[in-house]
C-alpha positions as CSV (number, residue, x, y, z in Angstrom):
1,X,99.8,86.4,102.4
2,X,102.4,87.1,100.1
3,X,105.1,84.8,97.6
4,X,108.5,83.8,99.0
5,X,111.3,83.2,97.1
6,X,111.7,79.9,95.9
7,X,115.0,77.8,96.3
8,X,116.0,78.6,92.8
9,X,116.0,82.4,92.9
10,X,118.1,82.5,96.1
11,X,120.9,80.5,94.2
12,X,120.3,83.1,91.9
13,X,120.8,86.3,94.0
14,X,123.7,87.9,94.6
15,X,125.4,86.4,97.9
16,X,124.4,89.8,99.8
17,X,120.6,89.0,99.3
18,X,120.4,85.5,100.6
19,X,117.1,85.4,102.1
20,X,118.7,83.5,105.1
21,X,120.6,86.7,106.1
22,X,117.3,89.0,105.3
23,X,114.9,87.5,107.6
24,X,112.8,89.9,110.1
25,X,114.3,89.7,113.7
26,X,111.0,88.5,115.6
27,X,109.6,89.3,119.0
28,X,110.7,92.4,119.7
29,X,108.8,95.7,120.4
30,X,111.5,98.5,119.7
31,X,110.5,101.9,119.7
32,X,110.6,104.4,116.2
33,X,114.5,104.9,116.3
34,X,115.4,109.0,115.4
35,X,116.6,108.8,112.6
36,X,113.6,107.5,111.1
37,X,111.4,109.7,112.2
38,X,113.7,112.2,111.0
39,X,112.7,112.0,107.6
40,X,109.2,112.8,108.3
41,X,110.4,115.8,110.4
42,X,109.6,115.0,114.1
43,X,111.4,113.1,116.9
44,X,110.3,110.4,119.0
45,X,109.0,112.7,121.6
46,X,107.0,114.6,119.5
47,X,105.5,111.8,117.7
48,X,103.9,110.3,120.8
49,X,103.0,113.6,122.3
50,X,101.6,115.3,119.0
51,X,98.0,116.4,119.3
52,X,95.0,116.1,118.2
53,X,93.9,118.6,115.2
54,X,91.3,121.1,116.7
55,X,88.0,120.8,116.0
56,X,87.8,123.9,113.7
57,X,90.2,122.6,111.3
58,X,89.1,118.8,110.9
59,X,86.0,120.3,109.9
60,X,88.1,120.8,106.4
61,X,89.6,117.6,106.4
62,X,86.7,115.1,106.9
63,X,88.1,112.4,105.4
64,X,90.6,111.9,107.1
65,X,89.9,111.5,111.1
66,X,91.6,113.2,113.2
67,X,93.5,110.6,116.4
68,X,96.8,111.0,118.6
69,X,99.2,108.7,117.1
70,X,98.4,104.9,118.4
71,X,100.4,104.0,121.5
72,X,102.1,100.5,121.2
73,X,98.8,99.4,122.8
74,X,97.3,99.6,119.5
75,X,100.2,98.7,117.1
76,X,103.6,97.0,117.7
77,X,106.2,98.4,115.5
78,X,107.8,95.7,113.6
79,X,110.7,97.6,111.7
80,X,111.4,99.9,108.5
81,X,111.0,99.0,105.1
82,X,111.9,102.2,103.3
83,X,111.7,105.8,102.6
84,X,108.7,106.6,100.3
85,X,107.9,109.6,98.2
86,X,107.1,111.1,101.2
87,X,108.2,109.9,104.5
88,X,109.3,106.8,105.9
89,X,107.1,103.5,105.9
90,X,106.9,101.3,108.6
91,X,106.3,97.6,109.2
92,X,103.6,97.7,111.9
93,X,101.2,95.0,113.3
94,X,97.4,95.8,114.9
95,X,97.7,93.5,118.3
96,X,93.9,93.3,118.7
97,X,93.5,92.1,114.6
98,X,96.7,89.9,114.3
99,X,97.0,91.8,111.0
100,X,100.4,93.4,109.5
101,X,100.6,96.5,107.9
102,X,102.6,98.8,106.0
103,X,102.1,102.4,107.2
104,X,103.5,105.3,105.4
105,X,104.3,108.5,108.1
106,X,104.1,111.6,106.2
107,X,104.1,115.2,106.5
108,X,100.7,117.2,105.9
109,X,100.4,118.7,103.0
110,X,97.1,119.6,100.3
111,X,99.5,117.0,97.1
112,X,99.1,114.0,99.4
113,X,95.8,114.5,100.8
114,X,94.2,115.0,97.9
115,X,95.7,111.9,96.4
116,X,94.7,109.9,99.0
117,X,91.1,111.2,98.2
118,X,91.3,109.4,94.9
119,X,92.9,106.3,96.2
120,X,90.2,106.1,98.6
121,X,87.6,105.6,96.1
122,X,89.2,103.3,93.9
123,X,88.8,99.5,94.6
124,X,90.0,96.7,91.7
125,X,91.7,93.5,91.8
126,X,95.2,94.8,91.2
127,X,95.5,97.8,93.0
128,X,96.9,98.2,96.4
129,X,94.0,99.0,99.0
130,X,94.4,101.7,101.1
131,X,93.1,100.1,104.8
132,X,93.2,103.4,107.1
133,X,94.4,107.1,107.3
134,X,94.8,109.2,110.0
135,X,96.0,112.3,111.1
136,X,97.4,114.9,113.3
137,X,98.1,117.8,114.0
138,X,101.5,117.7,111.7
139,X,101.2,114.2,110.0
140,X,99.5,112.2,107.9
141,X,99.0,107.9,108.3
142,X,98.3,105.9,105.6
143,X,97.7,102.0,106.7
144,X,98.0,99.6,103.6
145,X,98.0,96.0,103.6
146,X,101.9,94.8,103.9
147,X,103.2,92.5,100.9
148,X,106.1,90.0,102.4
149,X,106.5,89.5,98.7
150,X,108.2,92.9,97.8
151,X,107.7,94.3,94.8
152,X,108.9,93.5,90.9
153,X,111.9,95.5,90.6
154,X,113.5,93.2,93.1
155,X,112.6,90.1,91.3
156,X,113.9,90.9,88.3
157,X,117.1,92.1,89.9
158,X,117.9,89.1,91.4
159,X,116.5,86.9,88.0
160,X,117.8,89.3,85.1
161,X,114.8,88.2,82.8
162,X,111.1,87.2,82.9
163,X,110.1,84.4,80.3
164,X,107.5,86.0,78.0
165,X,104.3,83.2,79.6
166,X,105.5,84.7,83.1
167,X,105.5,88.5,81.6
168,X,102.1,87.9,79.3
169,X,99.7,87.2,82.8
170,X,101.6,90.5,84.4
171,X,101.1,92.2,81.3
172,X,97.3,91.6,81.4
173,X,97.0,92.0,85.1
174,X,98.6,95.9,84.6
175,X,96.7,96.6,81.8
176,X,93.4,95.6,83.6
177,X,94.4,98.1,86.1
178,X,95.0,100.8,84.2
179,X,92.1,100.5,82.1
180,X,90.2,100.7,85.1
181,X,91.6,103.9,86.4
182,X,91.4,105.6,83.5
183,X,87.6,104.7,82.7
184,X,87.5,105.9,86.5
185,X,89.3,109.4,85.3
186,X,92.5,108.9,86.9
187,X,96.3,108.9,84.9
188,X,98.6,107.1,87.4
189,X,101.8,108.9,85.9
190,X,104.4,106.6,87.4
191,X,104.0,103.2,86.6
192,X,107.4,101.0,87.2
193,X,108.9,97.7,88.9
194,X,109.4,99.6,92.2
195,X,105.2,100.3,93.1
196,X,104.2,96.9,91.5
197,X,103.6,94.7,94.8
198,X,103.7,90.9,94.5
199,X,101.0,90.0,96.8
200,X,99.9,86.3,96.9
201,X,101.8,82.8,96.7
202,X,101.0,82.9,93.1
203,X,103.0,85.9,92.3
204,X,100.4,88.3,91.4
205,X,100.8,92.3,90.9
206,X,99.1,95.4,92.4
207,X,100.0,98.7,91.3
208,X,100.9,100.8,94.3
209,X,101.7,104.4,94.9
210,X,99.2,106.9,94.0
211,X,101.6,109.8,95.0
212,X,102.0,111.6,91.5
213,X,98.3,110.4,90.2
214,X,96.0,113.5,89.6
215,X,91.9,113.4,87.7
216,X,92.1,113.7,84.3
217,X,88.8,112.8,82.5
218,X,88.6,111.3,79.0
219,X,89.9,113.8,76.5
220,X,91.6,116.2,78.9
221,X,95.4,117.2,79.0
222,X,98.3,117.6,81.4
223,X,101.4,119.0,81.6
224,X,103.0,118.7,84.2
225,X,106.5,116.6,83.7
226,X,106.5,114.2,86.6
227,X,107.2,110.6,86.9
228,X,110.6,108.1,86.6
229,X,112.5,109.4,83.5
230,X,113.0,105.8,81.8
231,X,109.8,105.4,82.1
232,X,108.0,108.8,80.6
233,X,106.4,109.3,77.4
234,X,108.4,111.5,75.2
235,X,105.3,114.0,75.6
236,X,105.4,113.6,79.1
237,X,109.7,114.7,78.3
238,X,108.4,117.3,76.3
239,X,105.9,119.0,79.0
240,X,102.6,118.4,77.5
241,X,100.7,118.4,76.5
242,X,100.2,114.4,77.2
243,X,96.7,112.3,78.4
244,X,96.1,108.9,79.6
245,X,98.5,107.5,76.8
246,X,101.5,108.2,78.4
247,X,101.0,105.6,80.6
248,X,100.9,102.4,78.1
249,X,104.1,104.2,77.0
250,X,105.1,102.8,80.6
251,X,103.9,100.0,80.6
252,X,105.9,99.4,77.3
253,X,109.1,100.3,78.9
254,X,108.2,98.3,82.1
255,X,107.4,95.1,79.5
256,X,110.5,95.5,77.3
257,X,112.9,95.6,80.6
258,X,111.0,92.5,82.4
259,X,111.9,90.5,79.3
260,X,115.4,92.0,78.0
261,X,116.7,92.4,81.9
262,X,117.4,96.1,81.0
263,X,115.7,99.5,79.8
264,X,115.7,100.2,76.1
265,X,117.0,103.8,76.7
266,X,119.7,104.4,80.1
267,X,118.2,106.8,81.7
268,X,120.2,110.3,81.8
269,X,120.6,113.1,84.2
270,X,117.5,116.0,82.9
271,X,114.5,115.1,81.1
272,X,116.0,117.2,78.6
273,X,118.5,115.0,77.9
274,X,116.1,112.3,78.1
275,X,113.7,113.5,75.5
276,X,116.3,113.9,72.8
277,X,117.5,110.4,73.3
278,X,113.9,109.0,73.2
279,X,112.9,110.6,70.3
280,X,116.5,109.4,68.6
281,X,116.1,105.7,69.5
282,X,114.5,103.4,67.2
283,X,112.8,101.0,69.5
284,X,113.7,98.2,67.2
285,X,112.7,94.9,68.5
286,X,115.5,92.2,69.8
287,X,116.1,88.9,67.8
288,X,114.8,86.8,70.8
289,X,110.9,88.7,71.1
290,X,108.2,86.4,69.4
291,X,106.6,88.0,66.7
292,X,103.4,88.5,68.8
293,X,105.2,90.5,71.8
294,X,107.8,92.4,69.4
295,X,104.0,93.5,67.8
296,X,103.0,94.7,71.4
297,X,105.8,96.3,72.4
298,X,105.4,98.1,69.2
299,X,102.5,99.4,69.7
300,X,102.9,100.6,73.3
301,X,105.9,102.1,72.2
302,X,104.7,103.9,69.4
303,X,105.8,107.7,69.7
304,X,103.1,109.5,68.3
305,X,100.1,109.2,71.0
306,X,97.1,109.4,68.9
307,X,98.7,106.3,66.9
308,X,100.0,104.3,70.2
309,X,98.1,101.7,72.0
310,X,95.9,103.2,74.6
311,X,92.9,101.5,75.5
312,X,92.1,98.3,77.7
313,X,89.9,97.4,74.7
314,X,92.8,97.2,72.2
315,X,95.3,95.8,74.7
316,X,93.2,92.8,74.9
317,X,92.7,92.1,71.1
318,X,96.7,91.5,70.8
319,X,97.6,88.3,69.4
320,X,100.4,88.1,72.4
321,X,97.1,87.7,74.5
322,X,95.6,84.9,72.3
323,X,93.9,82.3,75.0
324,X,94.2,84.7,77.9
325,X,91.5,85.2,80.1
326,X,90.9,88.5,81.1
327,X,88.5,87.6,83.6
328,X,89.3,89.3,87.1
329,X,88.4,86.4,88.9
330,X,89.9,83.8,86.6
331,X,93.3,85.8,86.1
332,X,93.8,85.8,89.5
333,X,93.7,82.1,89.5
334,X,95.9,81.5,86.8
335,X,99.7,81.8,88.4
336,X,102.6,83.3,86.6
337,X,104.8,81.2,85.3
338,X,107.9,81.4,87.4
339,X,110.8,79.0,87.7
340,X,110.4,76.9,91.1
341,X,107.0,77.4,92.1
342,X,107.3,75.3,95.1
343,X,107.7,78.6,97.7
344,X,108.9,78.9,101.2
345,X,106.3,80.2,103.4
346,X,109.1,81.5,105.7
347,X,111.0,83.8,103.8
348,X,110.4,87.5,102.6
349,X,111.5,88.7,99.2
350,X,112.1,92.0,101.2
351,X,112.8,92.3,105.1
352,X,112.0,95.0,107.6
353,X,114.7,96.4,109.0
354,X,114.5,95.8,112.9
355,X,114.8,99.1,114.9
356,X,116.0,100.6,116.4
357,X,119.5,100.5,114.5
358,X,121.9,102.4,112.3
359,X,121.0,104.4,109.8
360,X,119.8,102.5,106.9
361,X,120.6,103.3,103.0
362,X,117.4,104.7,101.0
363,X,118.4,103.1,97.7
364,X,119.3,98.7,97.8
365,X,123.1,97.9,97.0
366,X,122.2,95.8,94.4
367,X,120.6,98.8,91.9
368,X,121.6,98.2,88.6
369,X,119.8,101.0,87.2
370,X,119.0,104.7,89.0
371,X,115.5,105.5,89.1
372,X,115.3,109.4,88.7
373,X,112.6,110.9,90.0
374,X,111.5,114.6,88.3
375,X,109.1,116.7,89.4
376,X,108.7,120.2,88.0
């Protein structure tokens, strides 16, 4: 179930992203093309005749069972989305549920698997469920329920701006989320457009992508500098240490952009670089904010942690928020407010790419803005 583009946002796409030209080949059954499975390090023979892990060394891994890859029997391969942080995903359906999935093909290694362990256990309103994960005796599959919708970063490509209503329910929708995972002692570390998932006719988020998330109780510190460099904390920049704070700094970034159309600070090629123009920028408020979101942004964007917004608690008592239910249940209920709500159950926001096929590009065309992605 997912939101379609209305009428009035294709007019407002570039011509290369009319949704008429998008739409997923159907009825076809292709196999994994090589080059895809190339970027999860295995060929198409391999994949289908990869074993089983032995016995002695699922005994390690318990949570994750241990299968041969399914056979088309089980799952009919639909087409590529994208590369992910870690291998490709793939548009897949379950024949004997009727049910379409995302699955993410990745190699084996202790980062992922023990991030999956914490997605496993967290459940919420606007986070992206993990459905199944299996593995072998090289790889690692992680089933997630597939989003037609896309995610933000696309819709605000093709739009420029979000009107303030329309960013105010996503505001409070991300914020209920990452109050929740860090009352649950989790720091997400890389919140942005590209992992918020539109999932629902009404245009609703869930924050996706755990890949860079780690524990980290109430009162500890990191310091690891990791994340996408418009969006990091200037502690984060500075390598620590930094806590659960640094990600309302992102949320602030993410907030500013979805309003202005761009990012308060281009991002540049080092974090190095990227910390010294952070900590010169003033952050001053454009003409256009209303008094109660310039205040907001503010406070997310404060640069001094201890002084910055950083509890759900205090996020809620903004005035931007005044008459805003907070209410899981009820907030789902309540639709952004997006131009041309009529939608076109038809049409994706974001296609498949049928396989098999040429080569695809990792990064869309249309990219106004390069999301660099540190790790050290």
């Amino acid at each position: 179930m997912g939101l379609s583009i209305p009428a009035g946002l294709c007019r407002l796409a570039p011509p290369g992203l009319r949704l008429g030209q998008r739409r997923m080949l159907r009825g076809k059954t292709p196999d994994i093309p090589e080059h895809v499975l190339r970027l999860a390090g295995v060929g198409p023979g391999k994949l289908r005749a990869e074993w089983s892990l032995p016995g002695f060394i699922t005994m390690f891994l318990p949570e994750f069972p241990h299968r041969t890859v399914p056979r088309h029997e089980h799952f009919q391969v639909l087409g590529y989305i994208a590369k992910g942080s870690f291998g490709p995903i793939l548009k897949v359906k379950d024949k004997a549920k009727q049910k379409t999935y995302a699955v993410k093909v990745s190699l084996l290694f202790s980062r992922l698997t023990f991030d999956l362990c914490l997605q496993r256990q967290v459940h919420h309103p606007f986070v992206h469920d993990l459905q199944d994960c299996w593995q072998t005796q090289r790889h690692l599959y992680i089933m997630c329920d597939y989003c037609s919708t896309g995610d933000l970063y696309t819709y605000w490509q093709m739009i420029g701006h979000f009107t303030e209503d329309t960013v105010r329910v996503f505001a409070a929708e991300l914020g209920c989320a990452l109050g929740f995972l860090h009352d649950f002692g989790i720091i997400h570390r890389d919140v942005k457009m590209f992992i918020l998932m539109l999932r629902s006719v009404l245009g609703h988020l869930r924050l996706a992508d755990f890949g860079l998330s780690r524990r980290l109780e109430r009162g500890g510190r990191a310091f690891t500098i990791c994340g996408t460099i418009q969006y990091m904390a200037p502690e984060v920049l500075s390598g620590g240490p930094y806590n659960h704070a640094a990600d309302w700094w992102s949320l602030g970034i993410l907030l500013f952009s979805l309003v202005t159309g761009k990012f308060p600070v281009p991002p540049e090629q080092d974090h190095c670089s990227m910390l010294r123009k952070v900590r010169g920028f003033p952050y001053e408020m454009p003409l256009h904010f209303s008094p109660p979101f310039a205040l907001l942004i503010t406070e997310l964007l404060c640069k001094t942690p201890s002084r910055r917004l950083r509890t759900l608690d205090r996020f809620k008592r903004q005035t931007f928020f005044h008459g805003t239910t907070f209410d899981l249940i009820l907030l789902q209920r309540h639709p952004p407010a997006t131009p041309d709500t009529q939608l076109d159950a038809d049409t994706e926001s974001h296609t498949a790419a049928p396989l098999p096929g040429p080569a695809l590009p990792l990064q869309p065309a249309y990219e106004k803005v390069p999301h660099r992605e540190v790790f050290v």
